[in-house]
C-alpha positions, 0 to 999 in steps of 0.5 A, spaced: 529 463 497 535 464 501 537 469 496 531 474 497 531 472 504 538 475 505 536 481 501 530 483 503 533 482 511 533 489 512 527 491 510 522 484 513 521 485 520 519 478 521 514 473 519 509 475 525 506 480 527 510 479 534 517 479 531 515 487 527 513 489 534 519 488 537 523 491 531 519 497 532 520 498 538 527 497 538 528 502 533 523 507 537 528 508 541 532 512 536 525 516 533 523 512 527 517 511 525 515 505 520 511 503 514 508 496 515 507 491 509 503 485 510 506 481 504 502 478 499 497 480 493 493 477 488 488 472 492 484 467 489 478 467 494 474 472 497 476 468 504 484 470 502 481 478 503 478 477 509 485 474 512 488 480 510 483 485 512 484 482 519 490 481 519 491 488 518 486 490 524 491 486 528 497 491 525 493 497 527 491 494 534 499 492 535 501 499 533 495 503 537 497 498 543 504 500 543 504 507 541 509 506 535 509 511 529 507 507 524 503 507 517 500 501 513 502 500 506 497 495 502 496 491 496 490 493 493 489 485 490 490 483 497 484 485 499 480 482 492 480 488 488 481 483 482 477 478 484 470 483 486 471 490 485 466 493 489 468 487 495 475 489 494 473 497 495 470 496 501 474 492 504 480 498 503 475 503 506 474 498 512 481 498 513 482 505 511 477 508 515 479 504 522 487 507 520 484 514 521 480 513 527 486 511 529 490 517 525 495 512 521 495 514 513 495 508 509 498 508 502 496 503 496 502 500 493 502 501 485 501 492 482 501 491 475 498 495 469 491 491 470 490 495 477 493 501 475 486 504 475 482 501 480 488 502 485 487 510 484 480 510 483 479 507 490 484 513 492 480 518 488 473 515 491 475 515 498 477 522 498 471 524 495 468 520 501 472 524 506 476 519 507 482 523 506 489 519 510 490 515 503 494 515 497 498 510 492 503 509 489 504 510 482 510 507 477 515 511 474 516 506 469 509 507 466 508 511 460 501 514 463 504 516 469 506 523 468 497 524 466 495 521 473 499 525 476 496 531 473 489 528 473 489 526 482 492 533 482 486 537 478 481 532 483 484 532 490 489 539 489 493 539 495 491 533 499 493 529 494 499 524 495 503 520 491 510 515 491 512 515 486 517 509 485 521 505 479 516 499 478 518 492 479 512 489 475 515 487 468 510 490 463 510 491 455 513 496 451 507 499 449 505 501 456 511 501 460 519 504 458 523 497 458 530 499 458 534 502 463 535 509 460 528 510 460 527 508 467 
């Protein structure tokens, strides 16, 4: 635990949602503009989704009410998509919807291979609900990521929007490149 606290200090703002305002507003100063991640994912209980869904309304309203430059990042299973797949969606779009009235984007971070659909599928679904301040992350490392692409491309044209990243999930080999060449 030291260890990934004492890596991941640069990058975690604080475990409330106080300490990552003031943090924000400290670096506001110097013209930043942040991306807020409440960390977690994969829940066991419907009831965990709601926590997440408010705790991420709290994050809107501490950016709205300090005027920060900010956007969201979540974990799709955070908010149950795992657990019910329709209750999951929703509570996205819930969240999704309340960014945009408040003109923030919200991008869906890439988890492992079993959301890799339902992760873009939400996107694909939301845009085509006119709800268009979202996109995903897609990982490099998955073989079917090069067709994804193409495949969001072809259905959102230019208002697709993706970042593409390594992958820190360790996945087989039949889906995913493994050695570090490949990656």
């Amino acid at each position: 635990r030291w260890f990934v606290r004492w890596i991941s200090r640069r990058y975690v703002a604080g475990p409330t949602l106080d300490d990552a305002i003031k943090v924000m507003k400290r670096l506001h100063k110097e013209q930043a503009c942040f991306t807020i991640d409440v960390l977690g994912e994969e829940i066991s209980t419907l009831e965990e989704a709601t926590f997440f869904l408010e705790e991420y309304q709290r994050v809107i309203a501490g950016i709205v009410d300090n005027n920060l430059d900010a956007n969201l990042s979540i974990k799709p299973t955070a908010f149950g998509l795992l657990i019910d797949k329709e209750e999951g969606m929703a509570n996205i779009e819930r969240l999704v919807r309340n960014a945009d009235e408040h003109d923030m984007f919200v991008r869906l971070d890439m988890e492992d291979h079993r959301v890799t659909q339902d992760t873009i599928q939400v996107v694909l679904d939301l845009h085509n609900n006119g709800i268009t301040n979202v996109g995903c992350v897609l990982q490099g490392r998955l073989h079917r990521t090069l067709d994804d692409i193409k495949a969001v491309e072809k259905q959102l044209a230019s208002a697709a929007d993706f970042r593409i990243c390594k992958g820190i999930y360790l996945e087989s080999e039949d889906i995913a490149y493994t050695s570090r060449q490949a990656i």
